[in-house]
N, C-alpha and C positions, 0 to 999 in steps of 0.2 A: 663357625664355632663361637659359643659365647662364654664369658665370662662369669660364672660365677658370683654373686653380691656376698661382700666377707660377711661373717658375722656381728652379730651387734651392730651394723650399721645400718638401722633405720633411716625410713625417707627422711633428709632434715630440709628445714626451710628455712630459707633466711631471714633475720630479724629483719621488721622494718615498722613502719607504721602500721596502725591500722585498717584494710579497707571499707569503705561504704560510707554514709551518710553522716554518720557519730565523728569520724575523723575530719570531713571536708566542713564541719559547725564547727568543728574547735578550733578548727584550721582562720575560719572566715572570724571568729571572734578574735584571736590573736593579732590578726591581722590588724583590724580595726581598733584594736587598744592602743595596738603600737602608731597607728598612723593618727589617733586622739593623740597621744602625746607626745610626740612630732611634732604635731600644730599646734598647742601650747608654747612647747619650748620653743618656737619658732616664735610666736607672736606673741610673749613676754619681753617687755623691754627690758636689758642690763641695769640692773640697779647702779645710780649713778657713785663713784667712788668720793664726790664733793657737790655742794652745793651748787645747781645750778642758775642761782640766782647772780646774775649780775644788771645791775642798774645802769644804764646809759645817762649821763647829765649832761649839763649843755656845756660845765667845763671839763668833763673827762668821765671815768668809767670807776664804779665801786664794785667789788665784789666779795663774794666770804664762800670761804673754802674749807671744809671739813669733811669728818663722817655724819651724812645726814640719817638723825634721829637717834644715835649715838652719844656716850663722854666720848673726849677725844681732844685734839689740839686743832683750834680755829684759826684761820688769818684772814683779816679782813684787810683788804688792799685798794688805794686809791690812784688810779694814774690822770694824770693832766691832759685834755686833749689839747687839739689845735685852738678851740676860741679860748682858752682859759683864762686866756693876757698873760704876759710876762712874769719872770721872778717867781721866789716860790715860797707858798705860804705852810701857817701850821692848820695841819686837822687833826679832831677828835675821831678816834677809830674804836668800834666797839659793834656788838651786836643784841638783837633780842630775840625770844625766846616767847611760843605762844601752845597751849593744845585747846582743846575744845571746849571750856571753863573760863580761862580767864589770858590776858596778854601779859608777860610779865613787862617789870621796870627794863630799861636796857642796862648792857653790861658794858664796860668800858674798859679795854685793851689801854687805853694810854692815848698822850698827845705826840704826833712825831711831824716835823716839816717835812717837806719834799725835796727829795734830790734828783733833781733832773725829769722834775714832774712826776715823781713817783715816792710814794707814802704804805708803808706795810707795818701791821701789827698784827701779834696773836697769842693766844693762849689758851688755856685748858676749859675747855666748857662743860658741866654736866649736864649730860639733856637727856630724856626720856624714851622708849620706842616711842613712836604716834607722834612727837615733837614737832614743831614748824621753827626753823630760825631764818633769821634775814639780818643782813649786815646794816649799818648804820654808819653816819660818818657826820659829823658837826664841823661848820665854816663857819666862823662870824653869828652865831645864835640863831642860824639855819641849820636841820636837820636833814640829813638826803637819805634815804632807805634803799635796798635791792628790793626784790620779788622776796616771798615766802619760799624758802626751801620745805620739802616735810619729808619724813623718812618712814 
């Protein structure tokens, strides 16, 4: 014996995608967008959070830390290595500032001695997007530079 189909109830079918050729293109385009931007964000390097310029000298190590290519508050820091020789001196700590025009004058943070072969200044810098800065440091009417930071 059979049953009966109530009324009103048409064949229904369940939603789903679409099939045929038109579905498995849009499918295969999706695909490919996502796995283009995938390999982007993959192989974008992290924009650095400070400058990574630091200068190696033959008496110790300069560095300048900030937001690169940003205003923002800069320290430029001097530590003493091993050949330095003893006791501890004053330096000039400060930085400078270049884009694709002209290099500016340097800026100068101040004079501070070292305590235990180590020397830190900083302050507020305005710099530009596109900016390049790199730290500077004066001994004795010698200047010592890092690397170009740029943002």
């Amino acid at each position: 014996m059979s049953v009966p189909t109530p009324r009103g109830a048409e064949r229904r079918t369940v939603p789903g995608p679409p099939a045929g050729p038109v579905y498995l293109r849009r499918a295969g385009v999706a695909a490919a967008a996502l796995c283009l931007i995938a390999a982007t964000a993959a192989a974008a390097p992290p924009a650095p959070a400070a400058p990574t310029g630091c200068g190696d000298l033959t008496g110790g190590q300069l560095c300048l830390r900030g937001p690169v290519g940003a205003a923002g508050r800069y320290v430029a820091s001097y530590r003493r290595g091993g050949a330095a020789g003893p006791g501890e001196i004053t330096v000039r700590l400060g930085y400078q500032r270049k884009d694709v025009r002209i290099t500016a004058f340097p800026g100068w943070f101040g004079f501070r001695r070292t305590v235990r072969g180590a020397a830190e200044l900083g302050g507020r810098v305005e710099m530009l997007p596109g900016e390049c800065i790199r730290g500077l440091m004066e001994h004795r009417d010698t200047v010592f530079v890092t690397k170009w930071s740029c943002g």
